[in-house]
N, C-alpha and C positions, 0 to 999 in steps of 0.2 A: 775302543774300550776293551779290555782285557778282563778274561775273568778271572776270578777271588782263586789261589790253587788252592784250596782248602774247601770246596760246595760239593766233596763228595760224603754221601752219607754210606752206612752199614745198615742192614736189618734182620730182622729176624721174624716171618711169618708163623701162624699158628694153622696148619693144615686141618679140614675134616676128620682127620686118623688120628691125633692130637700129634702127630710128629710135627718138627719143626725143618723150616727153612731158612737160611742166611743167603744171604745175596748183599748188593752192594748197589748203586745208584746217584743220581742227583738228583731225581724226582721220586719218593717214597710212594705219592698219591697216585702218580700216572703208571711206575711201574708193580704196583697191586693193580691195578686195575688190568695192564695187560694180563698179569698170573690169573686174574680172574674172568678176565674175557677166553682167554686159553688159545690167542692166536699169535701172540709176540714171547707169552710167558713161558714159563719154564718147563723142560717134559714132567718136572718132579710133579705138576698137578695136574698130570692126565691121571684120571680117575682117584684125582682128592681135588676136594674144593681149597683156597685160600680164606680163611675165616678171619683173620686181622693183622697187624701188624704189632706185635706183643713189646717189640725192640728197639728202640734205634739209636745210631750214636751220628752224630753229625760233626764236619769241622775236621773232615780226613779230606789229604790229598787221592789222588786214585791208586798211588801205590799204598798210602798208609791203611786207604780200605781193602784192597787187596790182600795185606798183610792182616790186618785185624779180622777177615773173612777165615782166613785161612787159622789162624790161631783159635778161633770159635769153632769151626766144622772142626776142632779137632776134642773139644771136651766133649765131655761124658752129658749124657742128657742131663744126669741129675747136677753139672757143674752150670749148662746154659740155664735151667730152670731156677738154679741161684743168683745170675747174671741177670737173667729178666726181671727177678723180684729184689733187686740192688741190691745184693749180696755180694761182695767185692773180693773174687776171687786171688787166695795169694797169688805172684807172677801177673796178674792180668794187668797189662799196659794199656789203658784207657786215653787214646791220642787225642 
């Protein structure tokens, strides 16, 4: 059996600092849980906690989340805090 190429998700976590984090995955639930255990997760939460998962887009291959990863770490906080609250940024290709 072959899997689906589309089970890769994108996210966007809300840190303890209020800053945000994007990552990418195909388990949202196990991979917050690593950023929150602090032993597989990301350096970005040595000394910030992960408080939730504010984001997510599903139904990306692993390059299309790659690219969608990369297109988000590049707006301005006040463009992803648009994005979270489904504000549809012009240019923003939603795969």
């Amino acid at each position: 059996m072959t899997k689906a190429p589309h089970h890769w998700k994108l996210y966007i976590i809300e840190a303890s600092d209020s800053s945000l984090y994007t990552g990418i995955t195909t388990d949202i639930e196990r991979r917050f849980e690593e950023h929150a255990q602090g032993q597989k997760g990301a350096k970005y939460f040595n000394g910030r906690r992960p408080l939730g998962v504010v984001y997510h887009e599903d139904g990306h291959s692993r390059s299309s989340a790659s690219r969608r990863e990369a297109e988000i770490k590049k707006l301005s906080r006040r463009e992803k805090r648009a994005l979270i609250a489904g504000q549809r940024q012009p240019g923003a290709d939603h795969a």
